[in-house]
N, C-alpha and C positions, 0 to 999 in steps of 0.2 A: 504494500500500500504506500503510494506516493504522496503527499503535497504542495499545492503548488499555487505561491501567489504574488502578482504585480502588484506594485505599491502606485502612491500618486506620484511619484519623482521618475518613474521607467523602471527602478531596479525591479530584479528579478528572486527570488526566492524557490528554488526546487529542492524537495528533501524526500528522502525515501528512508522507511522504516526497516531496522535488522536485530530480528533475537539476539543482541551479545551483551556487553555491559562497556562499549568502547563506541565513541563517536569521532566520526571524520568530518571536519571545516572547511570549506574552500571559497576562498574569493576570488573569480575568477574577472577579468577586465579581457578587454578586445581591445588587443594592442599588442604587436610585436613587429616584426620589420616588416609585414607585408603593407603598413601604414606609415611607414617611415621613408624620408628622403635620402638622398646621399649626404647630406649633410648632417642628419639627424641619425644616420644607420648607429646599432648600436644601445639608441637611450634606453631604449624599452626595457633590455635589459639589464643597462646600469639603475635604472630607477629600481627596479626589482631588490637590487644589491642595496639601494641607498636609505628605503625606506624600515630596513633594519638596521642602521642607524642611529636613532633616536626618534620622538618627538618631542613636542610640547612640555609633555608628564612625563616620559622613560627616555632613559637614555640608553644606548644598545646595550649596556652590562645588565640592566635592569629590565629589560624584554627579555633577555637570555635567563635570567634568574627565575623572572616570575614562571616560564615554563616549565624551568626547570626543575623549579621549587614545588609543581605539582604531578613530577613525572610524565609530562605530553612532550609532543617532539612539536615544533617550527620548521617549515620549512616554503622554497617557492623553487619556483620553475618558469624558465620564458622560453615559447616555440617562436616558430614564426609568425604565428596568426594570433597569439595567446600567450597574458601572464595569471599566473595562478599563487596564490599565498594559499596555505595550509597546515593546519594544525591536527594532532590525532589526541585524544586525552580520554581518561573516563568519561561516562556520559555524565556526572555529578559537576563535573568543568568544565563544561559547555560555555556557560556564559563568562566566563575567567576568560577564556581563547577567541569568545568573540570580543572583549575587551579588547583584547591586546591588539586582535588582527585590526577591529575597525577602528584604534589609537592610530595604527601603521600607514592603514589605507586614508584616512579623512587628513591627519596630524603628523607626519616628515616632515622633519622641520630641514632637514639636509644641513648639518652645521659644514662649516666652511673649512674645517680641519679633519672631518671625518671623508668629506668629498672628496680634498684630495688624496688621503691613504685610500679610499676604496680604487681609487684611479691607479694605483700602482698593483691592489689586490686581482683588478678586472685586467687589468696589463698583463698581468700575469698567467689568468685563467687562456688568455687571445694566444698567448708564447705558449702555454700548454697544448692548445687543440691542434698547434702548428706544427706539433713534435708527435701527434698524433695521426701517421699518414691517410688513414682510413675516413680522418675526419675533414681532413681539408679535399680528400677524394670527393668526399658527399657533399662541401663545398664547391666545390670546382662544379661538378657536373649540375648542381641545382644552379649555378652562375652560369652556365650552358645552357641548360634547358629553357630558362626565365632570363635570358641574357637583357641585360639594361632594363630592367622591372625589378618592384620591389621585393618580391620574392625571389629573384636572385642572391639579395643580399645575404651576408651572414647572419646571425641571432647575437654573435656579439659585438659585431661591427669594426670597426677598424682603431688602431690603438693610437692613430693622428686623430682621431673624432673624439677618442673618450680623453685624450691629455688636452684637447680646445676645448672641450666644455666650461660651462662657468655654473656659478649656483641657478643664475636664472634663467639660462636658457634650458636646466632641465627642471625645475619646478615651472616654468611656464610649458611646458613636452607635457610634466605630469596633469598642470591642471585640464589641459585641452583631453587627453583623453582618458581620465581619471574618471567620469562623468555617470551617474546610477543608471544611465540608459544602455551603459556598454558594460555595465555590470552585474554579476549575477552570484548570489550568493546560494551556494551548495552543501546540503546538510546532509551524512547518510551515520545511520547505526540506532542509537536508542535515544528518544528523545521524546517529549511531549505534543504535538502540535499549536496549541494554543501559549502554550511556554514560549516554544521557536518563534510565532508570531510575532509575542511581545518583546524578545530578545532583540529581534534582527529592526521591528520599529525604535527601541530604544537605543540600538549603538549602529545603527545603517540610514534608516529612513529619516530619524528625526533630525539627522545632521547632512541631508541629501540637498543642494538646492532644487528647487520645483521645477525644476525644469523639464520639458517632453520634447526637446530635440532630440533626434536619431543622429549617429555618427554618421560620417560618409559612407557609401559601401565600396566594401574593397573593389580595390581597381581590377579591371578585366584582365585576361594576360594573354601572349602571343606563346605558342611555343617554336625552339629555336633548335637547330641541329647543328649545335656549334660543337668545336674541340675545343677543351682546355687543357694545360698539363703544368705542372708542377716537378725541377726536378731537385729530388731531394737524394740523398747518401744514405739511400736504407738497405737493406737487403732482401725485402718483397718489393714488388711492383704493385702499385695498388689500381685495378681497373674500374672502371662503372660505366654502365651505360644508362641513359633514362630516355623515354616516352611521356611523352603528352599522355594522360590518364581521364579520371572521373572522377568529379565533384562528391564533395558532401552529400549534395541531393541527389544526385542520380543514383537509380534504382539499380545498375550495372555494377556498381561496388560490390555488390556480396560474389557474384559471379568472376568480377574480376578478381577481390581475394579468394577466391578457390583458384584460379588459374596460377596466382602467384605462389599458392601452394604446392602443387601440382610442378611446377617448372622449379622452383626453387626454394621452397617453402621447409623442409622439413630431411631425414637422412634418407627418409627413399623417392625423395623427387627426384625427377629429372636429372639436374645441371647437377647435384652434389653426387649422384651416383655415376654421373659419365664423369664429370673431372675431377672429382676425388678418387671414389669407390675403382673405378675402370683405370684411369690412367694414372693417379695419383699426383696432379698438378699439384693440388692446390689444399690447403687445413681449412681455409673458408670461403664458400663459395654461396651466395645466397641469391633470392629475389622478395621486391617486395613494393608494397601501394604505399602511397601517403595523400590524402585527402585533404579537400580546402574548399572553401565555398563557391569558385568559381572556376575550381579547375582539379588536377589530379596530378598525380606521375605515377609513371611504374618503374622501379629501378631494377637493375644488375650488381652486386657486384661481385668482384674474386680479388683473393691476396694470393699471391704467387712468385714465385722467382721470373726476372725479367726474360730470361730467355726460352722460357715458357708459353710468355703471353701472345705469340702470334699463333702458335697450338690449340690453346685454351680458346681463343677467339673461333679460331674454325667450328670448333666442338659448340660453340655458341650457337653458332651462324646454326648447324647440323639439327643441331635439337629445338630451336626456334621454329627451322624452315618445315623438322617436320612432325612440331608440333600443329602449325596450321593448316601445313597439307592433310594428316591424315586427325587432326583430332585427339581428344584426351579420349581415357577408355570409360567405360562404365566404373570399371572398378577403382581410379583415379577418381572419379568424381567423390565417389562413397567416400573414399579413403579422407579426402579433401572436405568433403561435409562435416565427415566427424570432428577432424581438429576444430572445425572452425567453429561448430556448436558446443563444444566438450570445452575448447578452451573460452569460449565467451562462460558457460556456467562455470569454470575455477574461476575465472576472472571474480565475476560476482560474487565471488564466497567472502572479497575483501572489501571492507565499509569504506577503505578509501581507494580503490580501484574503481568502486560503483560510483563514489560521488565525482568524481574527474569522471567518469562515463557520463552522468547528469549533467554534470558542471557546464562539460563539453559540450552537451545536445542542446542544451538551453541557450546559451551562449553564442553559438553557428547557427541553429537550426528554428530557434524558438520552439522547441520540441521538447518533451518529454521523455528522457531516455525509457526503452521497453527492449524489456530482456528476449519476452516470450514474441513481439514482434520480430525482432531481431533473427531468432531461430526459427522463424517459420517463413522467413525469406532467404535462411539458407535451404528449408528444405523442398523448396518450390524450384532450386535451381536443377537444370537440365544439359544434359552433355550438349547440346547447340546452344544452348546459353554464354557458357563456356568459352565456345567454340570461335561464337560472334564474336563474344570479347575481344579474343588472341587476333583473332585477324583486324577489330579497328583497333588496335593496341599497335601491331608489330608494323600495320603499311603504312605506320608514317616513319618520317625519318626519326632517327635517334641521335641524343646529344650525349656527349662520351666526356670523359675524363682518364688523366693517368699523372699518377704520385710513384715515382721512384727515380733510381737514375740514369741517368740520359747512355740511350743505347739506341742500336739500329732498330728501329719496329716499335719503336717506344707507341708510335701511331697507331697503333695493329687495330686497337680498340673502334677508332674510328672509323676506318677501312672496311669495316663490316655492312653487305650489302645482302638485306634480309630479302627473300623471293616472294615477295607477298604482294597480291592485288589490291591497287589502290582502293580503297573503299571511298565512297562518296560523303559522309560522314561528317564534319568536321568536329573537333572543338577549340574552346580556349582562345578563340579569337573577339 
């Protein structure tokens, strides 16, 4: 049993009810780089960093205590499309966590001495993902695919943008999109409903201004079939490829994660059992969706040694070409059903995996997250469902990436030239 209610200022309120004695908090806001400029790439989630902090009443040692001091954890996350603050505590200190969270969200005070050490801490975090080849790979090729859009950019932005920041250009970032229409307060575990009510009016609503404007809507996107590459001194090559995909909304999602299943999903798909299992290229080799409200991707990738990757590439090309020529099996599908229903119900078994389920659909979708919805649109998928998929998936071009270093074929990634009929189709334009 869920509830769910808009207040007079926009925000949002979804909470859903679970037998335990532990509750999950989240404040989720609509803001990450897919809102952001090139000058601003970045803030979303320096603000994220900055509004733990201090405020007004607590200073960061004393946000950290007060958590701490009733055994809940703190914590936030920024995607590209989304930042989210959340707390986990008994259900007895609920309203202690919504304290603190809605002190953080209304009252950052961003002191002038803390901004700059977080500027050296976020510095840091940028030189870390840089040392991480896998991750500037998934960099690179989502700057491929969304080439000069804002969902190209990074989630942390660039570390010339967070050392030019000043106090007011990001407390003027945070108030523009800080706003209760783009935000959505997410409750899941044990709790009362008329409690929650009066909780989320007394530390959210009552301090909301009245305001009923809507944010912009995220911008439309192109998709682009560019190369990028990166060469760094590692000793894997790191490859990816990605496709233009499918929205939030679109119905095509559950069929498309079954296909990503199926091709690189798991240890008896496809791609891991020909280039690992068969040939032994590669320790990780995957595929997989990522969704947005006005568009999608489907990625590739493989860690491998460099002189490898024109091998590995074929073997791509091979099991791409015929998975569209001839189709996935009967028994591929079931196989693919099951994870996909089996892990959505583990999923659910966690109060705060369900409220970021919530959090999320409320927030993208204006929707209601539904579990049993959810499974009953995988079980309605059909091997040409599938099928459809893969073929307007694979006949577009694809944008490529490569992180390792510089050798003959380092291109190989791009070079791939999938035999698949154009479909009339389009999207993401």
């Amino acid at each position: 049993m869920d509830f769910y209610k808009q207040y007079q200022s926009g925000l949002r309120l979804v909470a859903v009810h679970m037998d335990c004695y532990t509750v999950s908090l989240g404040v989720f806001v609509d803001v990450g780089c897919v809102r952001e400029d090139k000058a601003h790439n970045g803030y979303s989630h320096f603000i994220e960093h900055l509004v733990f902090k201090g405020t007004d009443k607590r200073t960061c040692l004393q946000i950290s205590e007060e958590i701490d001091d009733m055994g809940a954890n703190i914590n936030a996350y920024t995607s590209k499309d989304s930042t989210c603050f959340y707390t986990k505590s008994v259900a007895e200190d609920l309203e202690k966590c919504m304290d603190v969270l809605s002190d953080m969200y209304f009252n950052a005070s961003v002191p002038q001495e803390e901004l700059e050490r977080e500027k050296g801490v976020v510095t840091e975090e940028i030189k870390m993902c840089e040392d991480t080849p896998d991750d500037v790979s998934q960099d690179l090729v989502s700057a491929a695919l969304f080439y000069g859009q804002p969902l190209g950019q990074t989630i942390l932005g660039s570390i010339d943008n967070i050392r030019r920041s000043d106090r007011q250009s990001i407390l003027n970032f945070k108030r523009a999109h800080y706003v209760p229409t783009a935000t959505v307060v997410a409750v899941c575990g044990k709790f009362d409903d008329d409690a929650l009510d009066k909780l989320v009016q007394r530390y959210f609503e009552n301090h909301c201004e009245k305001s009923l404007s809507v944010p912009d809507a995220e911008p439309q996107v192109k998709y682009h079939a560019r190369f990028l590459h990166k060469f760094k001194q590692t000793e894997q090559a790191h490859l990816q490829l990605a496709w233009g995909g499918f929205s939030l909304k679109d119905g095509e999602r559950f069929a498309n994660n079954m296909l990503a299943s199926v091709l690189g999903g798991g240890l008896s798909s496809r791609l891991n059992q020909v280039i690992r299992e068969q040939h032994g290229l590669a320790y990780s080799v995957y595929a997989y969706p990522s969704y947005y409200v006005n568009c999608g991707t489907f990625e590739i990738y493989m860690g491998l040694s460099p002189e490898n990757s024109d091998k590995a590439c074929r073997l791509v090309k091979e099991q791409i070409d015929r998975l569209v020529c001839d189709g996935i099996t009967p028994r591929e599908l079931e196989r693919a059903r099951m994870q996909a229903v089996n892990a959505l119900y583990m999923n659910v078994e966690s109060n705060m995996t369900l409220m970021r389920l919530y959090g999320r659909s409320m927030l993208k979708l204006n929707e209601r997250f539904d579990v049993e919805k959810e499974v009953s649109k995988y079980r309605l998928i059909t091997v040409s469902d599938v099928n459809n998929v893969a073929r307007h998936i694979f006949a577009q071009p694809h944008a490529s990436a490569y992180v390792g270093p510089k050798v003959d074929g380092y291109n190989a990634v791009s070079q791939i030239k999938f035999d698949v009929e154009k479909t009339d189709r389009t999207r993401g334009v």
